[in-house]
C-alpha positions in Angstrom: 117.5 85.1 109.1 116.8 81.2 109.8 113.0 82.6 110.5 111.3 80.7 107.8 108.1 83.0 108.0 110.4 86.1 106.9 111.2 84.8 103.7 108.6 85.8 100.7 108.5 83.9 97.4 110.7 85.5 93.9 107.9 85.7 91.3 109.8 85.4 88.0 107.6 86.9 84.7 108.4 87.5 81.3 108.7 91.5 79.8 105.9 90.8 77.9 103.9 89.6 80.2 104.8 92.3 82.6 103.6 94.7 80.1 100.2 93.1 79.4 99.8 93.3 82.9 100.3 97.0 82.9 97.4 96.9 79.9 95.0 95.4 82.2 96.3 97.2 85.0 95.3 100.5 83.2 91.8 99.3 82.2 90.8 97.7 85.0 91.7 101.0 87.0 89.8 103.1 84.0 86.9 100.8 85.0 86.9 101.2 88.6 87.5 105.1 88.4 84.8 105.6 85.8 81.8 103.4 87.6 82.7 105.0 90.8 83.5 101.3 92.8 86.9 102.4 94.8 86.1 102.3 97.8 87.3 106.5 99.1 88.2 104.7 102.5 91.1 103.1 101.0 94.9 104.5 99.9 98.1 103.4 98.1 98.4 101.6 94.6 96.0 104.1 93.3 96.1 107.4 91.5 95.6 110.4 94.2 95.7 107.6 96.7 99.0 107.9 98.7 100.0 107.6 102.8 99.7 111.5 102.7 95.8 111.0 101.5 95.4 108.4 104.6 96.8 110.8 106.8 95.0 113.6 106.2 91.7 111.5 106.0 92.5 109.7 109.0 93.5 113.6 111.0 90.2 114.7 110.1 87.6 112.4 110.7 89.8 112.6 114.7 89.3 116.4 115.3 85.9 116.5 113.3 85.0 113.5 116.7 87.1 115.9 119.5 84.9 118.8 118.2 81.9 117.1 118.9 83.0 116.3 122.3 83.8 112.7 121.8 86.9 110.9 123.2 88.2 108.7 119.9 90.8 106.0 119.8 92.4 104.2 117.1 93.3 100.9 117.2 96.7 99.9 113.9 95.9 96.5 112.3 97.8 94.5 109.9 96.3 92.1 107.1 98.8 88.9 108.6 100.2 87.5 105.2 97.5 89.4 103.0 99.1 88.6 99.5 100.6 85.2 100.0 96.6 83.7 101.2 94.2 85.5 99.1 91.5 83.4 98.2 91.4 82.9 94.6 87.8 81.9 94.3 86.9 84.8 96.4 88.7 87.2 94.5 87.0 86.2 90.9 83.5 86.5 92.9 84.1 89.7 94.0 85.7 91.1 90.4 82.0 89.6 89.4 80.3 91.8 91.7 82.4 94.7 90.6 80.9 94.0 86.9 84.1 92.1 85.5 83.0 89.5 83.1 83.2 87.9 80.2 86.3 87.5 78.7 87.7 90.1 81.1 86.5 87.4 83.8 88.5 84.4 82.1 91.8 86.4 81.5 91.7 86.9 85.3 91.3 83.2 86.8 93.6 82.2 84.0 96.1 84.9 85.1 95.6 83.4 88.6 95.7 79.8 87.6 98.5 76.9 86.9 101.5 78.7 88.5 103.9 76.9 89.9 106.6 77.2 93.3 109.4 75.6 94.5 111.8 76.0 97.6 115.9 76.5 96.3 118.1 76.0 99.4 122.1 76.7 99.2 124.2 74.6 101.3 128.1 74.2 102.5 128.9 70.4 103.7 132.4 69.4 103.8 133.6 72.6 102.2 131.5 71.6 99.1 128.4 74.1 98.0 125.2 72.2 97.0 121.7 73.0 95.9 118.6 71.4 97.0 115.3 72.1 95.6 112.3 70.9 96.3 109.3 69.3 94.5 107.8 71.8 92.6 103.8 72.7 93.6 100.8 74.3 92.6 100.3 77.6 94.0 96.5 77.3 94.9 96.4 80.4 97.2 97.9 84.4 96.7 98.7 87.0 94.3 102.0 87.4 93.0 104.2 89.5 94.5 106.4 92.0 92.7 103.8 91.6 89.8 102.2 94.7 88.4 98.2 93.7 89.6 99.2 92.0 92.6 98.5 94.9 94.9 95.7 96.0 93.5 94.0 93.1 93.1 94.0 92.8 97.2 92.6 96.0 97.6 89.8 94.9 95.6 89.6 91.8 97.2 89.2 94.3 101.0 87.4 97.1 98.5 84.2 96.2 101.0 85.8 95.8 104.3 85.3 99.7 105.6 82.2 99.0 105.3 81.7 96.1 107.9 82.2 98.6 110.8 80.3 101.8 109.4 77.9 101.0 112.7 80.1 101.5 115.3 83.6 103.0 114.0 85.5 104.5 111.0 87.9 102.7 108.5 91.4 104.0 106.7 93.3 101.3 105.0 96.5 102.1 103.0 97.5 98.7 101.3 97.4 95.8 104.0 97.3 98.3 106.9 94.5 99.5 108.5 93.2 102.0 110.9 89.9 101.6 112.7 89.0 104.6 114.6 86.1 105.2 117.7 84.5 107.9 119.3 82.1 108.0 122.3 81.2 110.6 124.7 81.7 108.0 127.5 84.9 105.5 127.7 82.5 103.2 128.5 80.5 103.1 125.4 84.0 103.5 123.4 85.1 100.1 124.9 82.5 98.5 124.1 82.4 99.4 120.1 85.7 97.5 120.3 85.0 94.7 121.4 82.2 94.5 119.8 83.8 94.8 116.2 86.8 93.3 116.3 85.2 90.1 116.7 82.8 90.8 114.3 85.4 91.5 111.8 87.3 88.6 112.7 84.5 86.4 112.2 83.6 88.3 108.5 86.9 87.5 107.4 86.9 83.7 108.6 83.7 83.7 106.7 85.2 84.9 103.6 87.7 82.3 103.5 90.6 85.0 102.4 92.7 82.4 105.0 94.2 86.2 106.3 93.5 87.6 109.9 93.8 91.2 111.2 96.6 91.8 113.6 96.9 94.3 116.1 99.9 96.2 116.5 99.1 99.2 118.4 96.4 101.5 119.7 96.0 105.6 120.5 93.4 107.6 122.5 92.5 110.9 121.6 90.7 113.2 123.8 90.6 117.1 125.2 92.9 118.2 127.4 91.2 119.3 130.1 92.3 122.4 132.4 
């Protein structure tokens, strides 16, 4: 593709590192499952956490709304570029919040800082191959991808976001992608829950500087069928 916002940067890590990672990977997750902080709205990169989990959560809190006489709809976002612009500073704040600190606190914004990026580019001019590279750049924004944390470390960067529309909807989220689900006994209030949240979530987010937006991609209605 010539698209250059389908190509995703090659993160390259020593062995050893990789397996330190998997170290802290284990103890953070020890951590987490032990004090009761993941968030049970959320699915994937975790133990017991998989798309058949969403599913199933997602399934029930729908006919658990039909039985109760309510029309619900879901509306299928997506996290645009989630890994490549997480907010470092936010990230460290929140593994604060979550009771990380200490030296557990340093090995993680030393684990985010000083990496470097560059762009290699293959060419063919007059039947000769050459490389180009560019300058090389501090990465300043993102987790890296292909990395053991990487993927959890967004989810605990969005281990709060359920929560900003427990007022007017319900929240499923397996990795970057997110279902936001609302019921109503009238279409009338239904529609106006979503607009009323989306916005609101798209002005949380701008607020947290994570520099990523929800997308939509699709929505469903869910209702009885009358006779």
């Amino acid at each position: 593709t010539t698209e250059r916002n389908s190509y995703r940067p090659i993160s390259l890590i020593l062995t050893f590192s990789k397996i330190i990672e998997k170290l802290v990977l284990n103890g953070l997750l020890l951590y987490l499952e032990q004090h009761n902080l993941q968030n049970k709205q959320k699915h994937g990169f975790l133990k017991g956490r998989s798309t058949t989990t969403a599913i199933i959560q997602l399934t029930e809190h729908i006919l658990d709304q039909l039985e109760e006489g309510c029309t619900a709809t879901t509306l299928f976002l997506d996290c645009d570029k989630a890994f490549d612009c997480l907010n470092h500073d936010l990230l460290l704040f929140k593994l604060r919040n979550l009771g990380v600190r200490g030296g557990a606190e340093r090995w993680f914004a030393s684990y985010l800082s000083k990496r470097k990026q560059l762009v290699e580019i293959n060419y063919i001019k007059n039947n000769t191959k050459y490389k180009a590279l560019s300058r090389v750049a501090d990465i300043q924004r993102g987790v890296p991808q292909g990395l053991v944390l990487g993927p959890v470390l967004f989810l605990l960067l969005t281990n709060d976001m359920p929560g900003w529309i427990a007022e007017n909807g319900h929240t499923v989220m397996y990795a970057d992608d997110t279902v936001l689900t609302f019921a109503d006994r009238t279409l009338e209030l239904l529609e106006e829950k979503k607009k009323l949240t989306i916005p609101e979530n798209q002005t949380i987010l701008l607020h947290q500087r994570p520099s990523f937006k929800l997308k939509q991609n699709s929505a469903d209605d869910f209702h009885h069928q009358t006779q």
